[in-house]
ZADO-1210 file (C-alpha; in nm, 4 decimals, padded with zeros to 6 digits):
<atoms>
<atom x="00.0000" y="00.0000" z="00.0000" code="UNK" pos="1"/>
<atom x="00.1035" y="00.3678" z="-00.0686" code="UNK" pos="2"/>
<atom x="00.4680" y="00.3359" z="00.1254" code="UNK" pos="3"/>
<atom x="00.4475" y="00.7428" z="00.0892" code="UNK" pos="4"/>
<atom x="00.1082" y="00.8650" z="-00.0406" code="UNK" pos="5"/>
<atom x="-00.1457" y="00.6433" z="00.2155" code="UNK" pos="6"/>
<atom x="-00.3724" y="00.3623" z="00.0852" code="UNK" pos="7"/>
<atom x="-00.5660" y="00.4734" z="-00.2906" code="UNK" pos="8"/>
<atom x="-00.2909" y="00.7395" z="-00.3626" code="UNK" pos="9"/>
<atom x="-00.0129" y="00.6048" z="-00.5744" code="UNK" pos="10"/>
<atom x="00.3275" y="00.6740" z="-00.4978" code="UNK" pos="11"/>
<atom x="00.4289" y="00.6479" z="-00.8562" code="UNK" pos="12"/>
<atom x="00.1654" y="00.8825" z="-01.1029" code="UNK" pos="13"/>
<atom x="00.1353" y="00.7547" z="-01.4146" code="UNK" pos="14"/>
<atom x="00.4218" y="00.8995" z="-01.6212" code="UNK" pos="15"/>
<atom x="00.6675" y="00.8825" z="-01.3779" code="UNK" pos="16"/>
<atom x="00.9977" y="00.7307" z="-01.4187" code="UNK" pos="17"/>
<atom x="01.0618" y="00.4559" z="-01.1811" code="UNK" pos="18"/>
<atom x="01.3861" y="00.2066" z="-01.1522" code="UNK" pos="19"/>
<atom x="01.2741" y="-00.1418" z="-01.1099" code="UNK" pos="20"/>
<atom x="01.4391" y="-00.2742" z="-00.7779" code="UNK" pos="21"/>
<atom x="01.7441" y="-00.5173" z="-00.7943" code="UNK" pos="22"/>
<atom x="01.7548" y="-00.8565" z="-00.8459" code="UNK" pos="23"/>
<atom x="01.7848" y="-00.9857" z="-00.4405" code="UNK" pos="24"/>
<atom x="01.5137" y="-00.7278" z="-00.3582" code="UNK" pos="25"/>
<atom x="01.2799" y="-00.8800" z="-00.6666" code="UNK" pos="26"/>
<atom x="01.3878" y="-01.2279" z="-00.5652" code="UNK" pos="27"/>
<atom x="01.2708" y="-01.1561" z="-00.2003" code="UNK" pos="28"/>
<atom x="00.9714" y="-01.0262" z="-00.2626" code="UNK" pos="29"/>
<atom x="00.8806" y="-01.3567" z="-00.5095" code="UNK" pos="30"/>
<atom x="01.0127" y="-01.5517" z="-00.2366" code="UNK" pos="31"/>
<atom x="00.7686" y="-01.3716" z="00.0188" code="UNK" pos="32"/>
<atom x="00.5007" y="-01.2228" z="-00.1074" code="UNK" pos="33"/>
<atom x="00.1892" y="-01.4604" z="-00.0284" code="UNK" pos="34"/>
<atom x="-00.1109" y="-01.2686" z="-00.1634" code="UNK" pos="35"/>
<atom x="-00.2498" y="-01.1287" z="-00.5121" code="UNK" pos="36"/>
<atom x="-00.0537" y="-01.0468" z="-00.7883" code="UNK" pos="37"/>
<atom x="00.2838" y="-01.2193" z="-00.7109" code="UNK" pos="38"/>
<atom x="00.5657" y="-01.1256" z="-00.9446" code="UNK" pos="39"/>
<atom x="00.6496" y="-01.3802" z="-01.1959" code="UNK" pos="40"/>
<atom x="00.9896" y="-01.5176" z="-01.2925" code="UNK" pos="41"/>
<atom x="00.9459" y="-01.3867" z="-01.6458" code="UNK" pos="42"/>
<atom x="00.9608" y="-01.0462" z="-01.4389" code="UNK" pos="43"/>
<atom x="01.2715" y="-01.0791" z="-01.2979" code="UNK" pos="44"/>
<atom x="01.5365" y="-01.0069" z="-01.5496" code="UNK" pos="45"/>
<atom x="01.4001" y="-00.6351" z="-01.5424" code="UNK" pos="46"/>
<atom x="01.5893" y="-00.6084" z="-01.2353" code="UNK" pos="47"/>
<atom x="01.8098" y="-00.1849" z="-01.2228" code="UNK" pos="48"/>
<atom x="01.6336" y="-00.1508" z="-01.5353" code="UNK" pos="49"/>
<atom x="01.4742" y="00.2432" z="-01.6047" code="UNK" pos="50"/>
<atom x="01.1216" y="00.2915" z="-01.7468" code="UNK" pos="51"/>
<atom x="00.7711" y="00.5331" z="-01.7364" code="UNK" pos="52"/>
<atom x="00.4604" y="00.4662" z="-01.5080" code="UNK" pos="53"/>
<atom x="00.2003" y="00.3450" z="-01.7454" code="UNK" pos="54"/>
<atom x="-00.0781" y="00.2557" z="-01.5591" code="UNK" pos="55"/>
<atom x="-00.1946" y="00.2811" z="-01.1884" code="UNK" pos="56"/>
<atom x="-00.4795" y="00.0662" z="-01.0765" code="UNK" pos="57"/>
<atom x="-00.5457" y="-00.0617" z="-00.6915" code="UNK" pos="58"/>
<atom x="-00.6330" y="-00.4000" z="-00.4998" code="UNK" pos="59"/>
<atom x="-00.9417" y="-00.4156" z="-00.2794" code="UNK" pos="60"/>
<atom x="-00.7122" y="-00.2886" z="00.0395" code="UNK" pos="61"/>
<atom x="-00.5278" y="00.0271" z="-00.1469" code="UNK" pos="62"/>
<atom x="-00.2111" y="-00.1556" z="-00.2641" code="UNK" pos="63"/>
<atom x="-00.0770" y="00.0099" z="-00.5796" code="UNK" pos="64"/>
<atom x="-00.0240" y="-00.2055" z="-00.8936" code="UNK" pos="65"/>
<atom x="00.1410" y="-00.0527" z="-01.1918" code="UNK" pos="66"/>
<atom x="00.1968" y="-00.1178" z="-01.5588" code="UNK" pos="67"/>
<atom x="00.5438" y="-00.0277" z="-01.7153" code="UNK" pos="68"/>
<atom x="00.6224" y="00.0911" z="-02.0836" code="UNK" pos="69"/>
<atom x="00.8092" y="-00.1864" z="-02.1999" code="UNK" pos="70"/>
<atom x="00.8233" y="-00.4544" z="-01.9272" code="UNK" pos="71"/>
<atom x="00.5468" y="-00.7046" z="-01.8856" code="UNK" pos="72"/>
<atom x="00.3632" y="-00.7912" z="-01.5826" code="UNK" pos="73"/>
<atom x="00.2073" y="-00.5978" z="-01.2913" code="UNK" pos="74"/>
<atom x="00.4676" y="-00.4349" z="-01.0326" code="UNK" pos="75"/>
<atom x="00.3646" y="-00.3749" z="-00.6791" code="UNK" pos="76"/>
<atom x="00.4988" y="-00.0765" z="-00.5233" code="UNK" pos="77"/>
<atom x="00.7650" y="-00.2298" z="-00.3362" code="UNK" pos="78"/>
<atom x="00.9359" y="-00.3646" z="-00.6476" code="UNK" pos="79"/>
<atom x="00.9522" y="00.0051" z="-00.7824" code="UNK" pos="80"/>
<atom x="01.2157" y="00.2667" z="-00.6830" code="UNK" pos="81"/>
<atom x="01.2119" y="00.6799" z="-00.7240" code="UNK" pos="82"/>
<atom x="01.4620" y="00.7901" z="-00.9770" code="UNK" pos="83"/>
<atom x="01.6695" y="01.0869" z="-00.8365" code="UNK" pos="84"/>
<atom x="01.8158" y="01.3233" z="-01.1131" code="UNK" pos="85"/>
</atoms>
C-alpha cells in the first residue's frame, strides 16, 4: 500500500519514471510475497532496469499495482524505486 502517499494514492503517477528494484530485492519479494498479484519469474530479469509509469490501478485494500512501458507484468509498489536526477 502507498509506502508514501497512504492507501488509494499512488506513490508512482502515471508517467513517472521509476527504476525497477534489484535482483535480491525482486527475488525476495517472489520468495515472500503470499497474496495477489505475485511477481512472476518472467519479471525478474528487469531487475536496475529504467522505465515510465504506465498505468496505476489498486487492490481491494489500497495496494498500488502498476503497468510499465516496456516490461510485462504488474509491479507492486515495493518492487519500484524513485529515480533521483
Amino acid at each position: 500500500m502507498g509506502v508514501h502517499r497512504g492507501p488509494y494514492s499512488e506513490d508512482f503517477p502515471v508517467g513517472t519514471m521509476v527504476r525497477v528494484a534489484d535482483r535480491d530485492a525482486l527475488e525476495a519479494f517472489r520468495r515472500d510475497w503470499q497474496w495477489h498479484h505475485p511477481l512472476e519469474a518472467i519479471q525478474v530479469p528487469f531487475a536496475g532496469q529504467m522505465t515510465l509509469i504506465r498505468s496505476v490501478s489498486f487492490y481491494h485494500g489500497g495496494d498500488e499495482l502498476y503497468e510499465l512501458v516496456g516490461i510485462p507484468g504488474i509491479w507492486h509498489g515495493q518492487c519500484l524505486r524513485t529515480v533521483s536526477g
